[in-house]
N, C-alpha and C positions, 0 to 999 in steps of 0.2 A: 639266251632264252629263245623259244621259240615259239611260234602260236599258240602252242596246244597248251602251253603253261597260262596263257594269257584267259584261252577262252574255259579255263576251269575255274579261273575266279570267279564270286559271282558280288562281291559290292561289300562283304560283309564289315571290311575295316570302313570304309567309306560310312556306313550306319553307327557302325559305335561312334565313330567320330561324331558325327552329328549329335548323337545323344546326348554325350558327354559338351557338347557344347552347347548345347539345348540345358543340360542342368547349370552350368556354368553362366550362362545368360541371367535364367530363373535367381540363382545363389545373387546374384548382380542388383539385380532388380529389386530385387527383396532390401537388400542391404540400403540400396537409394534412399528407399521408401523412409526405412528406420531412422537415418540419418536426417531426413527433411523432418519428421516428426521428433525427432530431438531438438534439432536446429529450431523450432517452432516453443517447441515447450520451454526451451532455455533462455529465448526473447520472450514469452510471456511472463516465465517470472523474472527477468530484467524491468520488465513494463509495471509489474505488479511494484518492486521493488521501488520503482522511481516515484510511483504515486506514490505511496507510503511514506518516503522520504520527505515528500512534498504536503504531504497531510502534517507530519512531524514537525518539519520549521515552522506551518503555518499555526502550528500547536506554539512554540515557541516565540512568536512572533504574537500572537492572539495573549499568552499569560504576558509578556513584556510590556504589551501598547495599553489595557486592559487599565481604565480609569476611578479606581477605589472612592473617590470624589462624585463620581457622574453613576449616583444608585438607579438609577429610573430602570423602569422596566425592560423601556426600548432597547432592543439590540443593537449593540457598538459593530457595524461591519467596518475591519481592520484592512486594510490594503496589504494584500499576502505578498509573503516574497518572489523576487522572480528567479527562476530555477530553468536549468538547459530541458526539453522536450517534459516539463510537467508544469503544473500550476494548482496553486492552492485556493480553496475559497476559506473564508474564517470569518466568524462571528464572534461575539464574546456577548454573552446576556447574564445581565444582575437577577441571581435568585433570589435571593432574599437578607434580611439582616439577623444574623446569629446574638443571640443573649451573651451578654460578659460572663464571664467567672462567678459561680453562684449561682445563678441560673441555666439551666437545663433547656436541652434543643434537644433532636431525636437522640435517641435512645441514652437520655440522661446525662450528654456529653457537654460543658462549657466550650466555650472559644476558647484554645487554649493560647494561656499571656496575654488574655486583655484583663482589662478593668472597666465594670461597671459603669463607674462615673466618667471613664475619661475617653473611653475608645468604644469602639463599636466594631463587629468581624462582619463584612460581608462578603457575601457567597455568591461565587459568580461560575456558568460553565462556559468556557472554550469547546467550537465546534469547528472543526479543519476537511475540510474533503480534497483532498490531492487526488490530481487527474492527469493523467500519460496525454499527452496531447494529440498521440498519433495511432493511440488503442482506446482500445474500452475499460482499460485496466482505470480503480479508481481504490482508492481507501478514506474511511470514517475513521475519524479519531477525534473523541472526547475528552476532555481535562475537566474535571472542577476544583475549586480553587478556592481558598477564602485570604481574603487581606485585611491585614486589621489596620483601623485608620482612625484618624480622631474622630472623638463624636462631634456629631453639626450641632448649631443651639437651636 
């Protein structure tokens, strides 16, 4: 080769290249981005999940400890389970005392399998809020319940 081949070029591989490497950056970039906001959204429903979980035992823990003897109003706070990166809070409060069989409560219904004279059904709701310890993630979860237990004199 000789000069004059040299000085007739003028750059033009040299610009595609770059362009093409300039989209290939951009194509890059992009892809980071979607990858972090996956990675993000897939630990928040992990985080959502654990509370939930965590709401659930304290659900189960809450109808377990839950004292069909001890009708008072006051709310029973239950010592919720302990769970890897979550925690539960639980309450269990006595609604109220359900009529036996033969007698009608909302919408006409008995304690079903009590007796009048010998038992009594009361009604109590379980409240669980499970909380991610290391997010915002939290869940509500309600249970009500009724236990039937001897009548008091």
């Amino acid at each position: 080769m000789n000069n004059k081949t040299f000085s007739q070029q003028r750059g033009a591989a040299l610009i595609v290249g770059l362009m093409m490497l300039l989209a290939l950056t951009l194509i890059g970039i992009t892809t980071m981005g979607m990858n972090t906001m996956e990675l993000r959204m897939a630990s928040n429903a992990q985080n959502k999940s654990n509370a939930f979980q965590a709401a659930e035992a304290g659900l189960e823990v809450g109808v377990g400890l839950t004292n069909a003897n001890d009708v008072t109003t006051n709310p029973q706070v239950i010592t919720p389970p302990t769970l890897v990166n979550a925690q539960a809070t639980v309450e269990s409060v006595f609604v109220g005392l359900i009529p036996g069989r033969g007698s009608g409560f909302t919408a006409g219904v008995a304690c079903p399998g009590s007796s009048p004279e010998r038992t009594r059904c009361a009604h109590f709701q379980v409240t669980s809020v499970g909380q991610h310890l290391q997010s915002n993630a939290n869940s509500l979860q309600l249970q009500g319940f009724y236990v039937l237990a001897p009548r008091g004199q």
